[in-house]
FIPA-409373 format. One record per residue (C-alpha): x, y, z; residue number from 1. Coordinates in nm, 2 decimals. Example, Ala and Ser with C-alpha at 12.3 -4.5 7.8 and 13.67 -1.06 7.14 Angstrom:
ATOM:xx:yy:zz:i
ATOM:1.23:-0.45:0.78:1 $
ATOM:1.37:-0.11:0.71:2 $
***
This chain:
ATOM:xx:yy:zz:i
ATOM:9.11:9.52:8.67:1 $
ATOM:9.33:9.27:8.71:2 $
ATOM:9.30:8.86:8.57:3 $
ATOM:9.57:8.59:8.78:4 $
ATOM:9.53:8.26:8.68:5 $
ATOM:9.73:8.06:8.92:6 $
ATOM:9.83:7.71:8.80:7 $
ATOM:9.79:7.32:8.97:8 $
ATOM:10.13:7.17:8.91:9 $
ATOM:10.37:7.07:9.18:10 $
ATOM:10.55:7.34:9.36:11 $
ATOM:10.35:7.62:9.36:12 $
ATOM:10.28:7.79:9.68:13 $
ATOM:9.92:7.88:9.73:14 $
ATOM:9.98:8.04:10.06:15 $
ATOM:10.21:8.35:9.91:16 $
ATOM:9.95:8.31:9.63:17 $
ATOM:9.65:8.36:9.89:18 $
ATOM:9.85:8.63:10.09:19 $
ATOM:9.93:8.89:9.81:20 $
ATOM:9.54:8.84:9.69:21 $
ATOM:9.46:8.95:10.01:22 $
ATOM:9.68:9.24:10.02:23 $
ATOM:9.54:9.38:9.67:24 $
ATOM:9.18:9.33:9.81:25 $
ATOM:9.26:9.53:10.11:26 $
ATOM:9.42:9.78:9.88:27 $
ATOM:9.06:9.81:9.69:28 $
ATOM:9.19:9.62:9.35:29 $
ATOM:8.91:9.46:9.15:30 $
ATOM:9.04:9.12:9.01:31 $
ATOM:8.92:8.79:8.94:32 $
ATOM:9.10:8.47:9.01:33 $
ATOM:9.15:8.16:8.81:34 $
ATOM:9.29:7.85:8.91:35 $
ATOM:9.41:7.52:8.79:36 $
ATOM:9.45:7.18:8.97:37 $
ATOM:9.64:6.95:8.71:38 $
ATOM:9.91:6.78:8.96:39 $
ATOM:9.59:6.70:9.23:40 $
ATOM:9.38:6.54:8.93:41 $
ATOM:9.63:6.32:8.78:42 $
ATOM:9.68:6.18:9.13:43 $
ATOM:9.32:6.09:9.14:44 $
ATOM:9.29:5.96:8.84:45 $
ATOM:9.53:5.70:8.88:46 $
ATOM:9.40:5.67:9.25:47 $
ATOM:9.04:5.59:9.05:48 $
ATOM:9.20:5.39:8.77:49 $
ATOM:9.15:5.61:8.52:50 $
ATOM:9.50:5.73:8.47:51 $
ATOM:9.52:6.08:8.24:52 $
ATOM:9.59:6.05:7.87:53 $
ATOM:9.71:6.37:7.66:54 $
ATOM:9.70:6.47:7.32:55 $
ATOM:9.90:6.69:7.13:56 $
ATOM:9.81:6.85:6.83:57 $
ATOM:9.94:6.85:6.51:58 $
ATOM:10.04:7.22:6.58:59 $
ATOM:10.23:7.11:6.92:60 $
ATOM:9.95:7.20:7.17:61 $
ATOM:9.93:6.91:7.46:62 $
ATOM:9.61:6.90:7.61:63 $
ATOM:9.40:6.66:7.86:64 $
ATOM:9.27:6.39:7.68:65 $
ATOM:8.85:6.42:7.82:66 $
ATOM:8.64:6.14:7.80:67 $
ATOM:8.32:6.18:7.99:68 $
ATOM:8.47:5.97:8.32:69 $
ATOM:8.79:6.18:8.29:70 $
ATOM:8.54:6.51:8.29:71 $
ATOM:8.34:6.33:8.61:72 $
ATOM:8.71:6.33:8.79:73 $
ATOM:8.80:6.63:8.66:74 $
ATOM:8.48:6.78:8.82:75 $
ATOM:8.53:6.68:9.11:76 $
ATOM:8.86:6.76:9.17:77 $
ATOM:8.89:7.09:9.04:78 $
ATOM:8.55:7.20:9.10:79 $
ATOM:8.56:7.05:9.42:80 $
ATOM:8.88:7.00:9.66:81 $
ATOM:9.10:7.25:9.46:82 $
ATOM:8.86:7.50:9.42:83 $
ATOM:8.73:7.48:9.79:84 $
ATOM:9.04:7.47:9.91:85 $
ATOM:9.16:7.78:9.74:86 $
ATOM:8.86:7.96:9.87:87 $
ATOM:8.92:7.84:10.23:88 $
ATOM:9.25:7.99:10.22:89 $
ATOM:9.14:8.31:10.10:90 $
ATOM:8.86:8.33:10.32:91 $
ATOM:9.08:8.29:10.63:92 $
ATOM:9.24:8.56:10.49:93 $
ATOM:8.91:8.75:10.52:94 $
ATOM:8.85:8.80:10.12:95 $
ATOM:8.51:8.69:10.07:96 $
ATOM:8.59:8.46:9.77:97 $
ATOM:8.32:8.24:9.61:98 $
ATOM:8.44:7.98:9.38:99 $
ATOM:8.29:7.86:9.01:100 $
ATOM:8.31:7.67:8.77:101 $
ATOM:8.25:7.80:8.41:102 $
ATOM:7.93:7.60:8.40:103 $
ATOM:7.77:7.81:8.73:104 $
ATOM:7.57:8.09:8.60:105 $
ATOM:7.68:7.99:8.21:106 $
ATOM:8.02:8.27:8.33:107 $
ATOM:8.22:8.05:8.01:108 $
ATOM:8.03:7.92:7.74:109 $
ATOM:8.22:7.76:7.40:110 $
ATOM:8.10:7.47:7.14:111 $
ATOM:8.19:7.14:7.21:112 $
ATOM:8.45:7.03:6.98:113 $
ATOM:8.30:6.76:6.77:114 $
ATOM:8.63:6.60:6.66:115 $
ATOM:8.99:6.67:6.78:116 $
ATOM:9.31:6.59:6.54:117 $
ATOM:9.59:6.42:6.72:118 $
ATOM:9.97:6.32:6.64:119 $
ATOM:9.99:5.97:6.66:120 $
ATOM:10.40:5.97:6.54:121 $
ATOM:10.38:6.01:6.17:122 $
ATOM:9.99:5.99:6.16:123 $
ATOM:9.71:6.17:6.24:124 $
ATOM:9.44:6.04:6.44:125 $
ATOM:9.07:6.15:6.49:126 $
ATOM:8.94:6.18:6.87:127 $
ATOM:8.56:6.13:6.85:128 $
ATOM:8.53:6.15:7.25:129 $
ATOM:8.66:6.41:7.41:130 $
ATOM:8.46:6.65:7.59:131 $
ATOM:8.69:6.97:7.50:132 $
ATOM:8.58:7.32:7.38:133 $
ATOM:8.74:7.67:7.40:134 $
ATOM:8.57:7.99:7.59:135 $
ATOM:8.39:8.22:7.35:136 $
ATOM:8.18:8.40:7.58:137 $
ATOM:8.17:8.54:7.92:138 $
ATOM:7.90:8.61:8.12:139 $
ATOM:8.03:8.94:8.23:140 $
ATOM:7.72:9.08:8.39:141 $
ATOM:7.70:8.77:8.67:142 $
ATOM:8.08:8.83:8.72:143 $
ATOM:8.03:9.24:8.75:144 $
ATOM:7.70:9.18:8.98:145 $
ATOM:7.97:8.99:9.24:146 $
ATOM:8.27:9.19:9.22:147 $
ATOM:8.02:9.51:9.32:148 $
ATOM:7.94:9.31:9.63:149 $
ATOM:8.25:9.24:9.75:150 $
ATOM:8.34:8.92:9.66:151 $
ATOM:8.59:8.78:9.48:152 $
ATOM:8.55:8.52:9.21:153 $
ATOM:8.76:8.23:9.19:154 $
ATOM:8.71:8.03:8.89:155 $
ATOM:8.77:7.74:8.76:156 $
ATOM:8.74:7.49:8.43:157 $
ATOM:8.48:7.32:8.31:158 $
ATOM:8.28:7.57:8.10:159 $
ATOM:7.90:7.46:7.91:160 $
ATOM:7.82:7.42:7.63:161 $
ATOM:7.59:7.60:7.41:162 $
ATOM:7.39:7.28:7.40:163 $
ATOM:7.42:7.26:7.80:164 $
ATOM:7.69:6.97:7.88:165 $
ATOM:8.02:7.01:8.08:166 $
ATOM:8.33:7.11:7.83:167 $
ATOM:8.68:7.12:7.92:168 $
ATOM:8.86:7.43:7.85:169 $
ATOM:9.20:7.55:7.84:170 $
ATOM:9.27:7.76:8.22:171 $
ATOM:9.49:8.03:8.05:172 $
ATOM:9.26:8.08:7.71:173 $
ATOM:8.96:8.12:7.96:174 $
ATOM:9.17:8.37:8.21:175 $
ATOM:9.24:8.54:7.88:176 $
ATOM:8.89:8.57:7.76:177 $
ATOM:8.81:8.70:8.06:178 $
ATOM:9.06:8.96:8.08:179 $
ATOM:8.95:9.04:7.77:180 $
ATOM:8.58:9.09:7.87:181 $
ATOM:8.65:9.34:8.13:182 $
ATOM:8.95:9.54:7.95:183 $
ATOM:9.20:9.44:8.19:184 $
ATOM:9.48:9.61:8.22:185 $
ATOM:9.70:9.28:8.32:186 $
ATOM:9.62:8.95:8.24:187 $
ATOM:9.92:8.72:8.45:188 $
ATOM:9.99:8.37:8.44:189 $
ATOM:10.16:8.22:8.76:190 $
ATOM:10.28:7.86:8.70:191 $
ATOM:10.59:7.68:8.87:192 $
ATOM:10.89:7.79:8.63:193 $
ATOM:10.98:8.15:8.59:194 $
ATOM:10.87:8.24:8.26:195 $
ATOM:10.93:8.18:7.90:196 $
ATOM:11.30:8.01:7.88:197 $
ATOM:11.54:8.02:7.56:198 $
ATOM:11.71:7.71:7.69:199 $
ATOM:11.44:7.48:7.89:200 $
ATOM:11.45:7.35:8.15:201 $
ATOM:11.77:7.63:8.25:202 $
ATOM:11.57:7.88:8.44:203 $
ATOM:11.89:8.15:8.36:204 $
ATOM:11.77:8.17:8.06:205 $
ATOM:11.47:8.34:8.10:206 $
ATOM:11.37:8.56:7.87:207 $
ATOM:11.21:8.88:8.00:208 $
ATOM:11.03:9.07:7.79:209 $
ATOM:10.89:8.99:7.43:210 $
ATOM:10.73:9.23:7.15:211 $
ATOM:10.37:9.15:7.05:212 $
ATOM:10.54:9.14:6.72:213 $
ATOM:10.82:8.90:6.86:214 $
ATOM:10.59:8.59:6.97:215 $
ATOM:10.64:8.40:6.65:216 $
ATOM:11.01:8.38:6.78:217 $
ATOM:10.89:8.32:7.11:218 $
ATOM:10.66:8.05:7.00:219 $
ATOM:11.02:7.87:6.88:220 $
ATOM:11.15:7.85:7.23:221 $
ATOM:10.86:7.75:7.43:222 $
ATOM:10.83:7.39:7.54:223 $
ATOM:10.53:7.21:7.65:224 $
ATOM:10.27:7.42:7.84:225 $
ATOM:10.48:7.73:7.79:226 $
ATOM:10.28:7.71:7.40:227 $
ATOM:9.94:7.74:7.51:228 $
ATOM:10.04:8.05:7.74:229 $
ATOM:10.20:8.19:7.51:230 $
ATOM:9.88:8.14:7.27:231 $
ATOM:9.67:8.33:7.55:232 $
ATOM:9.92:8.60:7.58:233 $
ATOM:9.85:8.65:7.23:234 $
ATOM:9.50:8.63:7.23:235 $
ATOM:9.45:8.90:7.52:236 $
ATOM:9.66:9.13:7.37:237 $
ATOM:9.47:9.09:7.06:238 $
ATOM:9.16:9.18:7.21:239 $
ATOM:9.29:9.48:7.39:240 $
ATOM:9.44:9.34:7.76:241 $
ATOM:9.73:9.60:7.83:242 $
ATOM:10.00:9.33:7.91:243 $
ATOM:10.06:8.99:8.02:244 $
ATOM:10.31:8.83:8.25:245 $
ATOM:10.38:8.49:8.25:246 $
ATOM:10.49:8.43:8.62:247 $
ATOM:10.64:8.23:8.90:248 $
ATOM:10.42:8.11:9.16:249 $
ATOM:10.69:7.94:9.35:250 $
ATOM:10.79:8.13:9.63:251 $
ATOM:10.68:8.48:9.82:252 $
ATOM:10.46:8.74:9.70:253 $
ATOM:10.42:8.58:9.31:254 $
ATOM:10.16:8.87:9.20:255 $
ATOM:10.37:9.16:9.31:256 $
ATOM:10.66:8.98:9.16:257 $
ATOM:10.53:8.97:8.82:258 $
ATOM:10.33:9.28:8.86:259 $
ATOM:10.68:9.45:8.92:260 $
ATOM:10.79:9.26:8.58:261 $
ATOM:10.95:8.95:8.70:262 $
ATOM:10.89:8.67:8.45:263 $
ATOM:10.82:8.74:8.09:264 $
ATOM:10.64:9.03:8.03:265 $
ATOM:10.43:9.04:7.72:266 $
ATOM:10.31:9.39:7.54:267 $
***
């Protein structure tokens, strides 16, 4: 089994993406897809007014600021044009892809997060409003039921509640609990630079492979989203996932790449 989470920032070339999904599903590999679609929401929220807002953590983490509006847009661009779209292309490429949200069928379920802590300079500020939670279960058994049909899922944030409303959740933690459900054996994540960096943004300095027992290090040398991949990384392997490769999705054939170790490969 194989997990690719493919992300939504500019630059990443969902064609290649599409095509070497194909070729695995011809070649009889189970996997499940999941997908991002940050650069395409950002654009509609300012298009609607509602430009985004992010937070970052008093532990460095920068997430999506989700007020219930920002959730609405979110919804409808990732669940909607993004997903669909991704789906279309597969589909022409005769996969039969269906694509979800974590709220269909309850496949990611998580606590809301009553309260998030934010760095506000030298201050910490309480978020009261946000709509945020992280994936602690996976309906497996809804996901097994379509992968032994033929299909392919494609999924995509939001996730539920326990309590039953619309969460947002972190696309590489939820790719990572989800690897970690069905025992993958490779959990990658494709985003538009080539893998962990010593030196961001210099893309020769890449650094190729780091030790479980190394990521503290790594953790030092990661900048921006590079943290919360690195986080998932950690937290696949930690729950058994045989290795993960933080990819580029920029370019031809990005799963075979970083199936044949390009990026950084974590074990």
């Amino acid at each position: 089994m194989y997990v690719c989470k493919v992300g939504g920032s500019a630059g990443i070339d969902l064609d290649s993406f599409c095509d070497d999904v194909a070729q695995l599903v011809r070649d009889g590999q189970r996997m499940i897809v999941v997908h991002g679609g940050s650069h395409e929401t950002n654009r509609v929220a300012e298009a609607l007014g509602h430009p985004p807002r992010f937070i970052t953590s008093p532990s460095g983490y920068t997430s999506r600021h989700t007020d219930r509006r920002t959730l609405e847009i979110f919804e409808m661009v990732y669940c909607g044009s993004v997903n669909k779209g991704l789906v279309e292309r597969l589909q022409a490429r005769g996969v039969n892809a269906v694509g979800l949200s974590g709220i269909d069928g309850r496949i990611w379920e998580g606590r809301r997060k009553s309260s998030i802590r934010a760095q506000n300079g030298d201050r910490i500020r309480i978020v009261r409003d946000s709509y945020t939670g992280r994936v602690e279960r996976v309906n497996k058994a809804f996901l097994d039921s379509l992968l032994d049909q033929g299909m392919l899922p494609v999924l995509v944030p939001p996730a539920i509640s326990f309590e039953g409303e619309a969460i947002n959740v972190d696309g590489d933690r939820a790719a990572a609990v989800t690897a970690a459900a069905f025992g993958a054996e490779a959990l990658l994540l494709l985003s538009n630079v080539p893998g962990l960096l010593a030196d961001f943004p210099d893309e020769d300095s890449l650094i190729d492979r780091v030790e479980r027992t190394q990521l503290d290090t790594a953790f030092d040398a990661a900048q921006g989203r590079m943290r919360i991949k690195l986080l998932a990384a950690q937290e696949a392997l930690a729950a058994g996932v045989g290795r993960v490769v933080l990819g580029d999705a920029r370019g031809a054939h990005p799963i075979s790449r970083a199936l044949a170790g390009a990026g950084t490969v974590v074990v």
